[in-house]
C-alpha positions as CSV (number, residue, x, y, z in Angstrom):
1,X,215.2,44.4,-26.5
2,X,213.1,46.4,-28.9
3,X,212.8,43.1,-31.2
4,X,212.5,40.9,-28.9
5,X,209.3,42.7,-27.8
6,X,208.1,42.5,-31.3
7,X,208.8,39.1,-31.6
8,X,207.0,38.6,-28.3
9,X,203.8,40.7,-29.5
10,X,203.5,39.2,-32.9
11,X,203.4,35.8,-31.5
12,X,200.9,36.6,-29.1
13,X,198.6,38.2,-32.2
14,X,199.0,34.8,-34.0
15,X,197.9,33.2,-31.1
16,X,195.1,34.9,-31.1
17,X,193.8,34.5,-34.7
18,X,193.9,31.2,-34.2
19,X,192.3,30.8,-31.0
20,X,189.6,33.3,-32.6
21,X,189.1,30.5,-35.6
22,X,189.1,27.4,-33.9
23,X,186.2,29.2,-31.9
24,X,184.5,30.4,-35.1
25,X,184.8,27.0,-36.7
26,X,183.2,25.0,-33.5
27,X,180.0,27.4,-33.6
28,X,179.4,27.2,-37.1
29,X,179.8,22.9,-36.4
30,X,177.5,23.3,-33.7
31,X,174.9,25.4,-35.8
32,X,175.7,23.4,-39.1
33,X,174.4,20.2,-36.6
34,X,170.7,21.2,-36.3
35,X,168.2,19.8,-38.2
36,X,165.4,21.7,-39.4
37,X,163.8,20.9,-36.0
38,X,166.6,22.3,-34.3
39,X,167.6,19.0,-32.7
40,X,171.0,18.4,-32.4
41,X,172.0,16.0,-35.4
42,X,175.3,15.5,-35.9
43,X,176.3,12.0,-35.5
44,X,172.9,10.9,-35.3
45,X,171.3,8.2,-37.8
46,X,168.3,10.5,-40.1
47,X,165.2,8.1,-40.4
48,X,162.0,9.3,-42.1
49,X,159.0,7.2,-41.3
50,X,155.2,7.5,-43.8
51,X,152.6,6.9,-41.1
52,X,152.3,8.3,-37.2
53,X,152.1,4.8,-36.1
54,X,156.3,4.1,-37.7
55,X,157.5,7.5,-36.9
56,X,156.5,6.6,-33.2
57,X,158.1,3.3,-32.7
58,X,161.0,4.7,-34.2
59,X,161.5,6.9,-31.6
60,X,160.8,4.6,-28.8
61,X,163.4,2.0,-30.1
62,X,165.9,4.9,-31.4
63,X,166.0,7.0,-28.4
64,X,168.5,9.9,-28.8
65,X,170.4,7.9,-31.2
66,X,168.1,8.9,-34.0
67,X,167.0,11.6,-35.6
68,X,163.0,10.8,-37.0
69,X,160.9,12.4,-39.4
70,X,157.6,11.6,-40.0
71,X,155.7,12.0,-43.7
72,X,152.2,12.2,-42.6
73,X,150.4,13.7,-39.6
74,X,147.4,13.5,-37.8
75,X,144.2,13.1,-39.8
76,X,146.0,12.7,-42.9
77,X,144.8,9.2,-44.9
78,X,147.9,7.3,-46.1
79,X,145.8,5.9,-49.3
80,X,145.2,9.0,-50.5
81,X,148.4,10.9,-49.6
82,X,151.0,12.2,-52.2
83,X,154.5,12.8,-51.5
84,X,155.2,17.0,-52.2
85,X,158.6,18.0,-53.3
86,X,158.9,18.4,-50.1
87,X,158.2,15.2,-48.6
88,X,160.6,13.9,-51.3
89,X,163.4,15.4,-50.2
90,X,162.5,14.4,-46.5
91,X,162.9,10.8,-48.4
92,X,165.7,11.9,-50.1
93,X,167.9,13.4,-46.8
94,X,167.3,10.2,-44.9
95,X,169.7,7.3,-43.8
96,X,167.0,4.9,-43.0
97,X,163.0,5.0,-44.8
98,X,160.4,2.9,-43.0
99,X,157.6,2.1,-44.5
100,X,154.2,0.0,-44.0
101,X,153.9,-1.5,-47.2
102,X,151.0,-3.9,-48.4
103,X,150.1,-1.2,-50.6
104,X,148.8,1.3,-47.8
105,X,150.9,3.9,-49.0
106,X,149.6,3.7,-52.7
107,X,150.7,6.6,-54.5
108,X,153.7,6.2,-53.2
109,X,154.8,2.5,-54.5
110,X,156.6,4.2,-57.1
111,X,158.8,6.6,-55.2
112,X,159.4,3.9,-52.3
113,X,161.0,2.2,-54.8
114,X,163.4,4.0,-56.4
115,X,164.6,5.2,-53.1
116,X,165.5,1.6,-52.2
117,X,168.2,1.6,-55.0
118,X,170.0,4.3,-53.5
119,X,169.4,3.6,-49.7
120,X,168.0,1.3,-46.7
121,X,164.7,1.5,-47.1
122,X,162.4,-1.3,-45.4
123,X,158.5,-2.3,-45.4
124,X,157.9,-3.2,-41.3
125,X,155.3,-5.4,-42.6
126,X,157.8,-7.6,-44.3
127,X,158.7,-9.6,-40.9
128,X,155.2,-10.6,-40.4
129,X,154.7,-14.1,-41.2
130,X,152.4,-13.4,-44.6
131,X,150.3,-16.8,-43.9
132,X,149.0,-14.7,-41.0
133,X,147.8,-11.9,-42.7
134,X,144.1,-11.5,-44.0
135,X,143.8,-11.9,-47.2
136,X,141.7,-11.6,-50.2
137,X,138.2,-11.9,-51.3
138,X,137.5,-14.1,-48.6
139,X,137.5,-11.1,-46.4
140,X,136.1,-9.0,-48.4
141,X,139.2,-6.9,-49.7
142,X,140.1,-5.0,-52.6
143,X,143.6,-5.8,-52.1
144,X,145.8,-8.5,-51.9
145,X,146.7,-8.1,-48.2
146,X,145.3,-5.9,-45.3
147,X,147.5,-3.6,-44.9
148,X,146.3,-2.2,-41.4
149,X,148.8,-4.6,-39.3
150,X,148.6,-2.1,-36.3
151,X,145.5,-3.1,-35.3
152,X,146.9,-6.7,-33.7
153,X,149.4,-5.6,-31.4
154,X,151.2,-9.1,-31.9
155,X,151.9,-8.1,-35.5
156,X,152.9,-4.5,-34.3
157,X,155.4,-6.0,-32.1
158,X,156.8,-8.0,-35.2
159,X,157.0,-4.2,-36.5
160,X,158.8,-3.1,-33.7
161,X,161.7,-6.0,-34.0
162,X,162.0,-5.2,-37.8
163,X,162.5,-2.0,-36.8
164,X,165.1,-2.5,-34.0
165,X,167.0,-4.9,-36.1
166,X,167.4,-2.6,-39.0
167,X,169.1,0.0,-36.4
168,X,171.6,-2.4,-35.1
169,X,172.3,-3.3,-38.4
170,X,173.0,0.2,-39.9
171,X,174.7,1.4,-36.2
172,X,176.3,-1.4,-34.8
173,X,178.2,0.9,-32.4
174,X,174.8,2.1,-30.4
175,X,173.4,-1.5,-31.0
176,X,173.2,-2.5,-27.0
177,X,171.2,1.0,-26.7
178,X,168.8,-0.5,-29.6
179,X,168.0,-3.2,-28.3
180,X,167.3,-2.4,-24.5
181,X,165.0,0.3,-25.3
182,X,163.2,-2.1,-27.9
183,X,162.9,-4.8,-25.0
184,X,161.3,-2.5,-23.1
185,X,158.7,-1.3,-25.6
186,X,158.3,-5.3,-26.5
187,X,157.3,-5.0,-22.8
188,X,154.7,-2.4,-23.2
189,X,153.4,-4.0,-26.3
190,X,152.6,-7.4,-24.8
191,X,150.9,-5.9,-21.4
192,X,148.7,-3.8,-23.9
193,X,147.8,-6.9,-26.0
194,X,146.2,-8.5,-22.7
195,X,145.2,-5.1,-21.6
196,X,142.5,-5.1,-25.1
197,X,141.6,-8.3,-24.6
198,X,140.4,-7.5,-21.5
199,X,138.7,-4.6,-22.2
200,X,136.7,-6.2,-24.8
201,X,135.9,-9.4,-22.7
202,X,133.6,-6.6,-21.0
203,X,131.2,-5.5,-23.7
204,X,128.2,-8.9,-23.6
205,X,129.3,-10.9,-26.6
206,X,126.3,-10.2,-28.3
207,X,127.1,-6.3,-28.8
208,X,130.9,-6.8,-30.0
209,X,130.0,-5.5,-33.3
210,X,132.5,-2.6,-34.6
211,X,130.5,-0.5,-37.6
212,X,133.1,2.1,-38.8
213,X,133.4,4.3,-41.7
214,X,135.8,2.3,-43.6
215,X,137.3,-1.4,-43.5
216,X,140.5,-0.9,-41.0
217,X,139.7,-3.1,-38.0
218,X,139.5,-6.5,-39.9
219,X,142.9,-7.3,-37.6
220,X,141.4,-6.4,-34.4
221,X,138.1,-8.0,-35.1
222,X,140.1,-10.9,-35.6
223,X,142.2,-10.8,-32.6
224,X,140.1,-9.6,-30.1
225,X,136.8,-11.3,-30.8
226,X,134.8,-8.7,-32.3
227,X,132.3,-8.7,-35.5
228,X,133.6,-5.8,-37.7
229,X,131.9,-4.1,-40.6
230,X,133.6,-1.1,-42.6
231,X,131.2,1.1,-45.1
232,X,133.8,0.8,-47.3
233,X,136.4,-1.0,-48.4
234,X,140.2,-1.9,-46.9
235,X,141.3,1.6,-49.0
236,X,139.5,5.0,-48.8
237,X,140.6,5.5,-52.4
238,X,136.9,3.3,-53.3
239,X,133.9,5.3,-52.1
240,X,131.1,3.5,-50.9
241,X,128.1,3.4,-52.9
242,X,123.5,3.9,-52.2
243,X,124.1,0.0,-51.9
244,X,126.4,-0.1,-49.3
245,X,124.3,2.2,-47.5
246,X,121.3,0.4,-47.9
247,X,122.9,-2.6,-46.6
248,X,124.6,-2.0,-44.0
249,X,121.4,0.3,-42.5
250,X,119.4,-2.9,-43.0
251,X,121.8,-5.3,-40.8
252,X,121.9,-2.6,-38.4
253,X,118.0,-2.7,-38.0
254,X,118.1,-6.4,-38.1
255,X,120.6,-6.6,-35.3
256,X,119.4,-4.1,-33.3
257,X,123.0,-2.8,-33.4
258,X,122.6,1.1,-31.8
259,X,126.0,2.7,-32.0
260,X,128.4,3.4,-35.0
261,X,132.2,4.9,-35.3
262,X,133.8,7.8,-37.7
263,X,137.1,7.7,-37.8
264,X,139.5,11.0,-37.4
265,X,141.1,10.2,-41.4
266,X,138.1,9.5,-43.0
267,X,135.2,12.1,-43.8
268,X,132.1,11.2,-42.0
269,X,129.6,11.9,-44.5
270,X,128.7,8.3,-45.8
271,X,128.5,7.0,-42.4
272,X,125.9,9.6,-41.6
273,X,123.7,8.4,-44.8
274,X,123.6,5.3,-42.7
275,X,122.4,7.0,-39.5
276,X,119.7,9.2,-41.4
277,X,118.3,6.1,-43.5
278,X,117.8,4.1,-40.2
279,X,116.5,6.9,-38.6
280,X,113.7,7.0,-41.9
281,X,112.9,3.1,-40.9
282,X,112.2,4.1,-37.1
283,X,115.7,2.9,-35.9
284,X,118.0,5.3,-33.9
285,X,121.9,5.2,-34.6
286,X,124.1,7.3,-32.3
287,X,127.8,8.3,-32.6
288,X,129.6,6.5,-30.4
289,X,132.6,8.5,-30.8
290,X,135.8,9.2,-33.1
291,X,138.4,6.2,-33.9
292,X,142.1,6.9,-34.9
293,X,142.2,4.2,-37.8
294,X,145.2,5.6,-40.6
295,X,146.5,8.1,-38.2
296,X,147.3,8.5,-34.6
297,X,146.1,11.4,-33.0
298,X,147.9,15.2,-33.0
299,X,151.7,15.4,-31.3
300,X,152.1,16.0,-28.3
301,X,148.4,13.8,-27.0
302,X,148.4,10.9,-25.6
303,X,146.4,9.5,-28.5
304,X,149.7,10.8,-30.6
305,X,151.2,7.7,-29.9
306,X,150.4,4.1,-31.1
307,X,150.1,2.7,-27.4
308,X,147.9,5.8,-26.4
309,X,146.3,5.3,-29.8
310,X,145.2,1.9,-29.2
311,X,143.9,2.8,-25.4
312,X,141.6,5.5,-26.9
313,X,140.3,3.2,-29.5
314,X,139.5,0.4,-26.9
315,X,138.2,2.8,-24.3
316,X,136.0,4.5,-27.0
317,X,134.8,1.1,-28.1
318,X,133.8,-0.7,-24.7
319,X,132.1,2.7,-23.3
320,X,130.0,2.6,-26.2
321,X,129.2,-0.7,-26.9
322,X,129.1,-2.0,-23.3
């Protein structure tokens, strides 16, 4: 009897240990799942994405399949910005990379490149038909290609399709899930294309001209019917210079064109030599109001997303040119 109770109590105790680890071992799993956001991660596909304007769509097309990181926030320009060791390892921890490409991310051609050895790593400008982008010194540009695709929300919804492709093809098993939340962004997308057009159809043709700090809106001018003129070039990284300033000030006069746009990424202070110069000549230029060009607005705004981005930008435009 007296063994048998023994017996009885040392399997009980065993029992217990290893009910006690199999506990210990599924909280650790659950903690070791976080990611430094303290979203649940395990299982998940680990996507870091350069500007605000990828990050986003990732997220709409991903859903909780996904897991995204985004390189650069708001008010940060992407022609200037260099990857920390920080951002690096963001590059480095990540299933999927997506990228703008076209050379908008300058300084970091290098890096983008020798991550695609080791890992998916995809330009969302790639499934844009090239014959369709502007190009060149016939527009003006210091680079090959205009890299500011977002602007025309038909090439942004080529974006979104290289983007939702590239997730069924690295996670087949959530693929139906992929592409139902991209058909409904598609959705979005193509009501907000007719939505701008719209909108601009408002302001008298004669006033459609868009004067910003630097030359982002080429592809909006384009596809919404606008006259667009940048102080500088296509990238920030070229300042622009007493001639520009001159020049543009002088069309301006001639034009009797009365308001002018900063842009939240780009410092203010050239486009405000225009302002004062026309001012000298008897000419009166007013603000009419911040454009998000290189970067959406803060997380957690409306204007923190690409379609809320666009609505600002269109709303901002029309109220102060109509």
């Amino acid at each position: 009897m007296y063994k048998s109770t023994v017996h009885w109590n040392g399997a009980i105790h065993r029992l217990f240990l290893v009910v006690l680890i199999i506990s210990c071992f599924t909280i650790l799993s659950a903690c070791g799942s976080k990611n430094s956001d303290g979203e649940a991660g395990e299982g998940k596909i680990k996507v870091t994405a350069t500007i605000g304007m990828i990050t986003d769509v990732v997220k709409q097309v991903g859903g909780e399949h996904v897991v995204v990181t985004g390189l650069m926030k708001a008010g940060v320009d992407p022609h200037l910005f260099k990857a920390s060791e920080g951002d690096i390892n963001k590059l480095d921890q990540a299933d999927i990379i997506f990228y703008n490409g076209l050379h908008l991310e300058g300084k970091m051609i290098e890096i983008l490149e020798k991550m695609a050895h080791k890992k998916t790593t995809v330009a969302v400008s790639d499934n844009i038909d090239h014959a369709t982008l502007r190009t060149g010194a016939e527009n003006g540009m210091d680079t090959e290609f205009d890299p500011h695709i977002w602007f025309n929300v038909k090439h942004w919804m080529k974006a979104t399709e290289s983007i939702r492709d590239t997730l069924v093809k690295e996670d087949p098993t959530h693929a139906d899930d992929y592409k139902r939340n991209a058909d409904s962004y598609l959705k979005q997308l193509q009501e907000l294309d007719a939505e701008v057009a719209d909108k601009i159809n408002t302001i008298p043709e004669q006033s459609r001209v868009l004067v910003t700090a630097h030359d982002a809106f080429g592809y909006f001018g384009d596809a919404y019917g606008m006259k667009v003129m940048g102080l500088q070039g296509i990238s920030t990284a070229s300042e622009a210079g007493t001639r520009d300033v001159t020049d543009l000030r002088d069309y301006l006069i001639e034009n009797k064109i009365k308001a002018v746009f900063v842009e939240s990424s780009v410092p203010r202070k050239a486009i405000d030599a225009v302002i004062q110069g026309a001012a000298e000549k008897g000419h009166e230029l007013i603000i009419g109001g911040e454009l998000f060009s290189d970067a959406m607005g803060a997380e957690g705004t409306t204007e923190g997303t690409y379609i809320g981005m666009v609505r600002h930008n269109v709303d901002t435009i029309v109220n102060a040119l109509k």
